[in-house]
ChimeraX commands (.cxc) that place a marker at each C-alpha (Angstrom):
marker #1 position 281.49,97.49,71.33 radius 0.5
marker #1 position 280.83,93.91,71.31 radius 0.5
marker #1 position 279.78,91.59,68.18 radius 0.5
marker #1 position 276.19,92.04,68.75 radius 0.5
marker #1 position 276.64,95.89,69.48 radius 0.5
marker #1 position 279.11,96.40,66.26 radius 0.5
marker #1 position 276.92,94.15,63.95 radius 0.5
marker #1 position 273.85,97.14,64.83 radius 0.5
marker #1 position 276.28,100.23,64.01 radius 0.5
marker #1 position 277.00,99.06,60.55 radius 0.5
marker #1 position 273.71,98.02,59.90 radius 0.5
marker #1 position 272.66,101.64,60.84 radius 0.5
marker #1 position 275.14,102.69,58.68 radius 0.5
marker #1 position 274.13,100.70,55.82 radius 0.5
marker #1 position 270.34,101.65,55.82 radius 0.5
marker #1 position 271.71,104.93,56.46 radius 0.5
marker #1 position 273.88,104.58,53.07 radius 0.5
marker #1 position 276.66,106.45,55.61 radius 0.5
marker #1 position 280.05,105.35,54.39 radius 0.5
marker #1 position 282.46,103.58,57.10 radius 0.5
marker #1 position 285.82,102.36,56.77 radius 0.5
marker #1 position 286.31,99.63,59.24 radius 0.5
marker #1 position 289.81,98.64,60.44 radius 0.5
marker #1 position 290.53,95.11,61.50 radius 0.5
marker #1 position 293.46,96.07,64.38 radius 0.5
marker #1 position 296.08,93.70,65.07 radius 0.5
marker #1 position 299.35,93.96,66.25 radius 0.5
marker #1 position 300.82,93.64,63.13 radius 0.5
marker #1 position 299.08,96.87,61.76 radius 0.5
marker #1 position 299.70,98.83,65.00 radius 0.5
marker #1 position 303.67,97.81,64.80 radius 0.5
marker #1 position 303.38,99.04,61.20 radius 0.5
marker #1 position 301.86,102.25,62.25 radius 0.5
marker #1 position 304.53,102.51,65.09 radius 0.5
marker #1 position 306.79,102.26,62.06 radius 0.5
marker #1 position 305.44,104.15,59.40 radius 0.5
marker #1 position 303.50,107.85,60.60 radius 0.5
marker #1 position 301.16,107.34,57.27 radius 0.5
marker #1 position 299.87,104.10,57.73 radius 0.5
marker #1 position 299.38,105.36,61.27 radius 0.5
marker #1 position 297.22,108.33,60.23 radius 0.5
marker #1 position 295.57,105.73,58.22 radius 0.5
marker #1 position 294.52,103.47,61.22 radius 0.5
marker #1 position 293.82,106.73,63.38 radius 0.5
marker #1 position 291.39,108.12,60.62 radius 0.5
marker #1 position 289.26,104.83,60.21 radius 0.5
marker #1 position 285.53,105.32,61.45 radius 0.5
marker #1 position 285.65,101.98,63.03 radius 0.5
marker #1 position 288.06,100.16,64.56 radius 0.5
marker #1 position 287.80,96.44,66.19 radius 0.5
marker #1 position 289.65,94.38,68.38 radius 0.5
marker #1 position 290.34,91.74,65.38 radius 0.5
marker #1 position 294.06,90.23,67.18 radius 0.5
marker #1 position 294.08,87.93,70.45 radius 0.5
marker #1 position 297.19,90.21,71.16 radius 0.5
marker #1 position 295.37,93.77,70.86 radius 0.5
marker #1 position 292.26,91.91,73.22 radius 0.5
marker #1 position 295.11,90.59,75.54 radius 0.5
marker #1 position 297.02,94.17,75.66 radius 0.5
marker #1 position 293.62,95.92,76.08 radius 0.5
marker #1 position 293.34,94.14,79.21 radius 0.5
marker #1 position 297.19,94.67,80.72 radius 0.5
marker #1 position 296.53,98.31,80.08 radius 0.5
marker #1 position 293.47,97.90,82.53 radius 0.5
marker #1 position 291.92,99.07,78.66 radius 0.5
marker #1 position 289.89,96.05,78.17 radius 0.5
marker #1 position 287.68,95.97,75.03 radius 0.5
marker #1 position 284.18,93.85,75.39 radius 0.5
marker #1 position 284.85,91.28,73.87 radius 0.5
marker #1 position 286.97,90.21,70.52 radius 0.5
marker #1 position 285.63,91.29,67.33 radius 0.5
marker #1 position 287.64,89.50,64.84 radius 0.5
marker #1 position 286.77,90.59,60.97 radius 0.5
marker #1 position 286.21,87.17,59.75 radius 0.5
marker #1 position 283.38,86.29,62.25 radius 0.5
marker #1 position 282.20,90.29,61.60 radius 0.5
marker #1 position 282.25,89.64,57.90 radius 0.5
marker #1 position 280.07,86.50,58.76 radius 0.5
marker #1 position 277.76,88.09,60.69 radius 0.5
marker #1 position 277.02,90.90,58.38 radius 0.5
marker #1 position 276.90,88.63,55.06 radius 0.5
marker #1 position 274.10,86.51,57.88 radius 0.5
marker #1 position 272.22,89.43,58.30 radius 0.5
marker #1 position 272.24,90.97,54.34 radius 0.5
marker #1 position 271.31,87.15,53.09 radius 0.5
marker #1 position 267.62,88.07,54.96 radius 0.5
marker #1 position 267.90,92.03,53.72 radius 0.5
marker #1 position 268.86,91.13,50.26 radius 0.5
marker #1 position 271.99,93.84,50.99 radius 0.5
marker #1 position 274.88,93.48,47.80 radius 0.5
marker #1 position 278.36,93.23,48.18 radius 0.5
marker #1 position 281.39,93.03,45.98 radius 0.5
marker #1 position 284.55,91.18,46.58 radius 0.5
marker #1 position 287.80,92.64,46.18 radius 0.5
marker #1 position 291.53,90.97,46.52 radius 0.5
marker #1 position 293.15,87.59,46.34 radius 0.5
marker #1 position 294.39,85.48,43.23 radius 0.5
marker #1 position 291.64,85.11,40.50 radius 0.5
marker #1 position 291.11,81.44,41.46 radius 0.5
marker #1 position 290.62,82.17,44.89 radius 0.5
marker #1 position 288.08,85.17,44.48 radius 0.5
marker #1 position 285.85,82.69,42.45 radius 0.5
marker #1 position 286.14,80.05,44.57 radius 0.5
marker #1 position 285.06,82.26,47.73 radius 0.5
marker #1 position 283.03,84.07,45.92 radius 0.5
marker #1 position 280.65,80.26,44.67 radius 0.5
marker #1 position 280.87,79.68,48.35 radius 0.5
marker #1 position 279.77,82.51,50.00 radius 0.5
marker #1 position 276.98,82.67,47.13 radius 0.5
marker #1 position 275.88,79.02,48.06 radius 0.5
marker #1 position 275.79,80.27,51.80 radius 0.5
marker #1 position 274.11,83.39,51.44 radius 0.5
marker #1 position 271.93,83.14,48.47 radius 0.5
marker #1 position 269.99,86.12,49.68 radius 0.5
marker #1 position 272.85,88.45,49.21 radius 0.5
marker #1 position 273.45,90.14,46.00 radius 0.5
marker #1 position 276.97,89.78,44.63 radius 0.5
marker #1 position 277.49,92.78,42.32 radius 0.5
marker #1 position 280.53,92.41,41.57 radius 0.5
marker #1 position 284.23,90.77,42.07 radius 0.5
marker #1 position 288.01,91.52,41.12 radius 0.5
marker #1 position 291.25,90.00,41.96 radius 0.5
marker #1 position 293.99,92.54,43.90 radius 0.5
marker #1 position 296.56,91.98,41.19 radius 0.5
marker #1 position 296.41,95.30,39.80 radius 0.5
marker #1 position 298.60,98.38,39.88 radius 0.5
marker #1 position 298.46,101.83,40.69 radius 0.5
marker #1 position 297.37,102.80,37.42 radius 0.5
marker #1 position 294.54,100.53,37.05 radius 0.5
marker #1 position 292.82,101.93,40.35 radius 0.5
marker #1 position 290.53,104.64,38.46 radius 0.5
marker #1 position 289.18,101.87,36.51 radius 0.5
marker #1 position 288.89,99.79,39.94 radius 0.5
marker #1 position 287.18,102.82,41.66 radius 0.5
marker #1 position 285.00,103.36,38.76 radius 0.5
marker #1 position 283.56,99.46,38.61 radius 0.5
marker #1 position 282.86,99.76,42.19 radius 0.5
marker #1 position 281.22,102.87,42.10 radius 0.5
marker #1 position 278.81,101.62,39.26 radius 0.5
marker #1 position 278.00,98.39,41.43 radius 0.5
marker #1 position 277.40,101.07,44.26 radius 0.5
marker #1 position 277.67,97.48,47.01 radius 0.5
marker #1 position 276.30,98.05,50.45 radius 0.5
marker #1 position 279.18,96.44,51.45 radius 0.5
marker #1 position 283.20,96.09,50.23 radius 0.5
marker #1 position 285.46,93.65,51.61 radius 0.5
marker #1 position 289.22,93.57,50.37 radius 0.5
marker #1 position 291.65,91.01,51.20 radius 0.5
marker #1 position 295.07,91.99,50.25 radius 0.5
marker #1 position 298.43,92.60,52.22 radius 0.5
marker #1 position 298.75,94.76,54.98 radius 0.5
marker #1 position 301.14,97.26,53.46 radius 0.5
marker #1 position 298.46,98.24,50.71 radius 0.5
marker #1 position 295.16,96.71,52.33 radius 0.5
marker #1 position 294.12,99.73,54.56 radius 0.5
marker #1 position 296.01,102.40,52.64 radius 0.5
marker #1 position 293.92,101.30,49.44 radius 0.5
marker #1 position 290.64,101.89,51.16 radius 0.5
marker #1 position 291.73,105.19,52.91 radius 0.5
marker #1 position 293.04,106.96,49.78 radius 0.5
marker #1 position 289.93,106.07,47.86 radius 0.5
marker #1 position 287.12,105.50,50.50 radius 0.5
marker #1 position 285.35,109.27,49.34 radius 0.5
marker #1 position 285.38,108.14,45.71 radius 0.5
marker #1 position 284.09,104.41,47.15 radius 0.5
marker #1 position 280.98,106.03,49.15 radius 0.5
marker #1 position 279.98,102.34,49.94 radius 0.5
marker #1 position 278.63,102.07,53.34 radius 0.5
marker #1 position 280.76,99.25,54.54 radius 0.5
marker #1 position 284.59,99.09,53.71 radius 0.5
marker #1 position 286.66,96.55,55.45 radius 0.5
marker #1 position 290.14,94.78,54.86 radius 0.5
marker #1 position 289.45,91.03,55.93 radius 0.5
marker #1 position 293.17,89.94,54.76 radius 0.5
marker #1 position 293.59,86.27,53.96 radius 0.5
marker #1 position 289.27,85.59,54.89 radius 0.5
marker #1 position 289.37,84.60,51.34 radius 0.5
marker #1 position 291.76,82.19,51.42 radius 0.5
marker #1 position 289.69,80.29,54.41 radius 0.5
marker #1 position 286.49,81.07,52.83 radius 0.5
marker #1 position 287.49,79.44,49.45 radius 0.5
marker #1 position 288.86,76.04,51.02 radius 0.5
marker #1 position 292.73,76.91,50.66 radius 0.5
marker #1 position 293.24,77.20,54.42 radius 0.5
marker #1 position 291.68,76.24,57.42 radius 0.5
marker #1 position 290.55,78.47,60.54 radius 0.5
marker #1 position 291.73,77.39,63.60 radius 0.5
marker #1 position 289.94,75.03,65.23 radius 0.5
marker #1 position 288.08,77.15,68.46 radius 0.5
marker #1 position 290.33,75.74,70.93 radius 0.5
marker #1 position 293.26,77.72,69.10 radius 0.5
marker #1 position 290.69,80.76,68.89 radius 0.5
marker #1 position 289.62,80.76,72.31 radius 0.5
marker #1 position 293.37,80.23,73.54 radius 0.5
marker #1 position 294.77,83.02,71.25 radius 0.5
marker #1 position 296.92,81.06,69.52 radius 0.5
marker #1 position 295.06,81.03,66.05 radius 0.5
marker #1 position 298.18,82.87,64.67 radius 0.5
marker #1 position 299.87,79.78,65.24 radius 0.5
marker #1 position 297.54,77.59,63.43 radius 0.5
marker #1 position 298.15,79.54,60.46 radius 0.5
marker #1 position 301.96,79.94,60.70 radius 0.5
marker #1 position 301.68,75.44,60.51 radius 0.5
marker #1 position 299.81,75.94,57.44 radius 0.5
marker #1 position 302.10,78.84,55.92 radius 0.5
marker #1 position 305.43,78.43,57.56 radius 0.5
marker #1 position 306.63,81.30,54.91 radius 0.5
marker #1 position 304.63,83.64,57.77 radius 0.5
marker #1 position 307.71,83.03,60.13 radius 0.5
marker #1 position 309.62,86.35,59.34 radius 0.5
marker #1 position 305.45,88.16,59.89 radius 0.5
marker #1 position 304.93,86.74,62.78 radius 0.5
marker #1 position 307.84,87.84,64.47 radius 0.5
marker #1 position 306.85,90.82,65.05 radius 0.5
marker #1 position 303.78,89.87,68.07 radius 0.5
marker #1 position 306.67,88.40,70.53 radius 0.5
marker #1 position 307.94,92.32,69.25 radius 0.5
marker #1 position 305.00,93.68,70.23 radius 0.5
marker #1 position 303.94,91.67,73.61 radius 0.5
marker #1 position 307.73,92.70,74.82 radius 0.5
marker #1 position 306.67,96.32,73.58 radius 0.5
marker #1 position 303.51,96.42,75.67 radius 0.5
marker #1 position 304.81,95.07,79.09 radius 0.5
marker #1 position 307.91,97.49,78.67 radius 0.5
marker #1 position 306.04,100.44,77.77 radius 0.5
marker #1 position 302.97,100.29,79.02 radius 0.5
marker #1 position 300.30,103.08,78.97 radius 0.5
marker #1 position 302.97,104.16,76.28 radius 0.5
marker #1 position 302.93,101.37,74.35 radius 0.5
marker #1 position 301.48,103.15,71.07 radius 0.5
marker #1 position 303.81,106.13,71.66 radius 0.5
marker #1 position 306.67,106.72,69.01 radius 0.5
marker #1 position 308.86,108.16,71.85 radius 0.5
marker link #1:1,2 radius 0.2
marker link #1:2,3 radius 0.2
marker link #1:3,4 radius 0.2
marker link #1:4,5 radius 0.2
marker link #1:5,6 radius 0.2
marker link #1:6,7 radius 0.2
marker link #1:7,8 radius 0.2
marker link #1:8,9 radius 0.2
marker link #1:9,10 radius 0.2
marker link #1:10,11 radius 0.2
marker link #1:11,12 radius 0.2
marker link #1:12,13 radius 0.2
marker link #1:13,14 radius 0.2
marker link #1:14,15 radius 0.2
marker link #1:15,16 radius 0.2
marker link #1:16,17 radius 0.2
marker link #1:17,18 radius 0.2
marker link #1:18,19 radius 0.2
marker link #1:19,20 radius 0.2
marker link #1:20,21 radius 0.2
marker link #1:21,22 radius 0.2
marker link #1:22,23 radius 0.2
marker link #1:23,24 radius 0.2
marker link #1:24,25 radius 0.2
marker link #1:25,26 radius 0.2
marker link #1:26,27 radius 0.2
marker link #1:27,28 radius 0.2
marker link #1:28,29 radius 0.2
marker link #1:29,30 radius 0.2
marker link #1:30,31 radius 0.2
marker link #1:31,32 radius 0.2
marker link #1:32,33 radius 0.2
marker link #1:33,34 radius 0.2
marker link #1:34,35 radius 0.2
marker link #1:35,36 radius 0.2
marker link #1:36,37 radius 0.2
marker link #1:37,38 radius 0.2
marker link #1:38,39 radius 0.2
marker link #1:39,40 radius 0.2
marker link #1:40,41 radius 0.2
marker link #1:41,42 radius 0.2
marker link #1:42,43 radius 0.2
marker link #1:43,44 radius 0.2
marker link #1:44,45 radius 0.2
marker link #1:45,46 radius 0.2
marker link #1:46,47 radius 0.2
marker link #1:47,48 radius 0.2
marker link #1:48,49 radius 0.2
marker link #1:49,50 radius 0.2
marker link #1:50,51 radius 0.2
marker link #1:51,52 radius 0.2
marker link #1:52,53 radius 0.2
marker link #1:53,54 radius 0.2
marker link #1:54,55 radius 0.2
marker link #1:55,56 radius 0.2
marker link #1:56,57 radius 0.2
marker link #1:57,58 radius 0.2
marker link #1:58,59 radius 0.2
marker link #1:59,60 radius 0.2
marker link #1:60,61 radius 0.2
marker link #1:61,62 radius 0.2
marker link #1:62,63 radius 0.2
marker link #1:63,64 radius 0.2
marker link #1:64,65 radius 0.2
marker link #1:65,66 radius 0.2
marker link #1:66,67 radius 0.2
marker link #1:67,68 radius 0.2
marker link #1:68,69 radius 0.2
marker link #1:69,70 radius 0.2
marker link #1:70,71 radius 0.2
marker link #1:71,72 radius 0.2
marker link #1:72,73 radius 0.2
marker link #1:73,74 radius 0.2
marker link #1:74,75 radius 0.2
marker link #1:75,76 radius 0.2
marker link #1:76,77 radius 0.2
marker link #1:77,78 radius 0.2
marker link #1:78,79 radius 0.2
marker link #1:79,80 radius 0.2
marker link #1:80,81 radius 0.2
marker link #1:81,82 radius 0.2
marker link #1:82,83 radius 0.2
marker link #1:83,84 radius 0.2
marker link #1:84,85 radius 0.2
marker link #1:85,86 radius 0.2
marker link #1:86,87 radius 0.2
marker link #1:87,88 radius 0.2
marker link #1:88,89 radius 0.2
marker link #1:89,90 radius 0.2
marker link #1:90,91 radius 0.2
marker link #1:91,92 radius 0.2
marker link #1:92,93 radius 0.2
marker link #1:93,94 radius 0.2
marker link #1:94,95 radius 0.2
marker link #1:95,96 radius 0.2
marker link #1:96,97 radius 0.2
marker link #1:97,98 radius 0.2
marker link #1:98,99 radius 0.2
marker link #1:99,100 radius 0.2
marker link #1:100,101 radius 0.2
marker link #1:101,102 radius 0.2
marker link #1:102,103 radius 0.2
marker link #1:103,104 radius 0.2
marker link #1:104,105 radius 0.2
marker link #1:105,106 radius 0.2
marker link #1:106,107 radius 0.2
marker link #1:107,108 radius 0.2
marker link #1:108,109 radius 0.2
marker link #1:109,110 radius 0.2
marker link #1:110,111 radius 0.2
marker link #1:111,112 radius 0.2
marker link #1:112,113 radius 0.2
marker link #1:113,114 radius 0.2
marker link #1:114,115 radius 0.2
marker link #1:115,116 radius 0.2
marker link #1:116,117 radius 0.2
marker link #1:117,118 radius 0.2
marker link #1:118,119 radius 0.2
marker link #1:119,120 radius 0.2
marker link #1:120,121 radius 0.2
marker link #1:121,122 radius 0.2
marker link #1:122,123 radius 0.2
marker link #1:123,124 radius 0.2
marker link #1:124,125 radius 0.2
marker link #1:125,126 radius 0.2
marker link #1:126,127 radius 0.2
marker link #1:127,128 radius 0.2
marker link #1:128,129 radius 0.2
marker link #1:129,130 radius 0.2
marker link #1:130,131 radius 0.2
marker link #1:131,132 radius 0.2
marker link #1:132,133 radius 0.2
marker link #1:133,134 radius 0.2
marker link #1:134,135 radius 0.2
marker link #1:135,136 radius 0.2
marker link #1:136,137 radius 0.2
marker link #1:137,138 radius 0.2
marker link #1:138,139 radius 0.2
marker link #1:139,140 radius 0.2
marker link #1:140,141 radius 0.2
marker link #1:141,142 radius 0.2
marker link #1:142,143 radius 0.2
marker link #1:143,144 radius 0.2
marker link #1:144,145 radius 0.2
marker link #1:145,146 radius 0.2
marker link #1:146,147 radius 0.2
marker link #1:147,148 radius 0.2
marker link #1:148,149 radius 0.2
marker link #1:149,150 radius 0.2
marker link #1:150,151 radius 0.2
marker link #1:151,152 radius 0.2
marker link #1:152,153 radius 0.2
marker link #1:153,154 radius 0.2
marker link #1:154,155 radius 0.2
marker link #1:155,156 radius 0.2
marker link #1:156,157 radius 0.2
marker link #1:157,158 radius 0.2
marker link #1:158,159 radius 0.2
marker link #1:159,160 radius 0.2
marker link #1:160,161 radius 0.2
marker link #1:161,162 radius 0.2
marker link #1:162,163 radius 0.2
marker link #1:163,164 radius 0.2
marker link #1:164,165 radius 0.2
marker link #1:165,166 radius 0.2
marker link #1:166,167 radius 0.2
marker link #1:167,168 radius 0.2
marker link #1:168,169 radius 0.2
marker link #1:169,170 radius 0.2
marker link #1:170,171 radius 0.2
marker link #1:171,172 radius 0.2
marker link #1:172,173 radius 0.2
marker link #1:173,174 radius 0.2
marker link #1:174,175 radius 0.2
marker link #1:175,176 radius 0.2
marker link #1:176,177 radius 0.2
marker link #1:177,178 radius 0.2
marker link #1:178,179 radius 0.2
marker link #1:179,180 radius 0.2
marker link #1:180,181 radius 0.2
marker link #1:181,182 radius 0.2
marker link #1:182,183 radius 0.2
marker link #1:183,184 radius 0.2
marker link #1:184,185 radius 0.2
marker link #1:185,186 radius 0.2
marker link #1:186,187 radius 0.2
marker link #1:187,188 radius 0.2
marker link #1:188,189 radius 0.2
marker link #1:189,190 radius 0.2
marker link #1:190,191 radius 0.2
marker link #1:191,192 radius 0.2
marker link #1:192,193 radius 0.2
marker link #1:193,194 radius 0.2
marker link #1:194,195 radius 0.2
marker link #1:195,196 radius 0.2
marker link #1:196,197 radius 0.2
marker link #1:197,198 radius 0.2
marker link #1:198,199 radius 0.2
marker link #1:199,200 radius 0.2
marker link #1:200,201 radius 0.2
marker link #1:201,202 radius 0.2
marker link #1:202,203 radius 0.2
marker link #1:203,204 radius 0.2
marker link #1:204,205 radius 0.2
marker link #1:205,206 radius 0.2
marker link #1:206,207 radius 0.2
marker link #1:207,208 radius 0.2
marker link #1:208,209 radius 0.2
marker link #1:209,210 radius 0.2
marker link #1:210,211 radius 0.2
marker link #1:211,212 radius 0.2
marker link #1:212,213 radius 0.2
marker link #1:213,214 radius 0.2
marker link #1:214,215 radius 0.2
marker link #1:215,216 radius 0.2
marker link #1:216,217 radius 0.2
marker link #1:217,218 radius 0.2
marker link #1:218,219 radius 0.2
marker link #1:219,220 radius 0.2
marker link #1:220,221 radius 0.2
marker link #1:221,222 radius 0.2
marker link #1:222,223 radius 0.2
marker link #1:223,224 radius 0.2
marker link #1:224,225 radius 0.2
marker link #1:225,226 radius 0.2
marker link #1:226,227 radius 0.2
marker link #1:227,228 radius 0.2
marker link #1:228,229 radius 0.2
marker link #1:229,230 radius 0.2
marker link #1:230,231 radius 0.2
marker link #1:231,232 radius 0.2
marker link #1:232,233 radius 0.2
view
């Protein structure tokens, strides 16, 4: 589906109150699935997935595969906080440092003062704590949760709880926060439309470097393997 097309089926599914766990793919989570059979039942088990990475578009396409267009979660987050600031839908904010979350959180309320923020936590929490996490989530009961945390724990979080969660919209958005609250910038469009906005973000976080080597992993992985580029053997 494109933008326009994904934007309706989650706004079906929120009047619908029909939980949805979205995946953001990338090549970084498909590598990691390559790698790792659970987080690969994870990603296969989503109810949604969308062409977030330049590289999955870009591979679509090789594979004679291609998707409609790119549907990359930040502009899909965007478009559905756009859409709940007119239907007065409620969200609540989950992941990032503490001064982050609040600092997203004041500008995404200044942007969308229709939307109902019920509530907000930080992702610094263990194992342990995640009943209590569940619970405060569950009491909000949000139209829509967005987590930004890393990619090892990010999807699997939302999986293993998403029955408990029954909110209708349940999406990783990864370091969104971080742009939304001023700390980084998005690449400028050229970047975007070029596919190079993981290299705008590996100049503001050179720390990425050892990340980020695994797309040139995965490019060389799709032109070698082709149609059986997402095969384990």
């Amino acid at each position: 589906m494109n933008m326009k097309q994904t934007v309706e089926y989650l706004t079906r599914a929120i009047e619908a109150k029909q939980p949805h766990r979205v995946v953001t793919g990338n090549p970084i989570m498909l590598m990691t699935g390559l790698a790792d059979p659970k987080y690969q039942k994870v990603l296969e088990t989503a109810d949604l997935v969308v062409p977030d990475g330049a590289g999955v578009v870009w591979a679509a396409r090789r594979l004679k595969q291609p998707v409609a267009e790119r549907v990359a979660g930040f502009d899909l987050m965007h478009e559905l906080f756009a859409l709940g600031d007119k239907r007065g839908w409620s969200v609540y904010l989950l992941g990032t440092t503490q001064e982050i979350l609040d600092a997203a959180h004041a500008k995404l309320a200044e942007k969308y003062p229709g939307i109902r923020f019920v509530g907000k936590r930080n992702g610094y929490f263990k194992d342990e704590d995640d009943a209590e996490v569940v619970a405060d989530i569950r009491r909000a009961q949000p139209d829509m949760l967005f987590v930004a945390r890393s990619v090892a724990n990010q999807e699997p979080w939302i999986a293993k709880h998403e029955r408990e969660l029954g909110v209708p919209v349940m999406m990783g958005v990864g370091g969104s926060f971080d742009v939304i609250s001023g700390k980084l910038k998005r690449a400028p469009a050229l970047f975007r439309k070029m596919g190079l906005e993981w290299f705008y973000r590996l100049l503001q976080e050179p720390k990425r470097a050892r990340r980020m080597l695994v797309l040139p992993q995965f490019a060389l992985k799709v032109v070698k393997d082709g149609d059986n580029v997402l095969k384990t053997r």
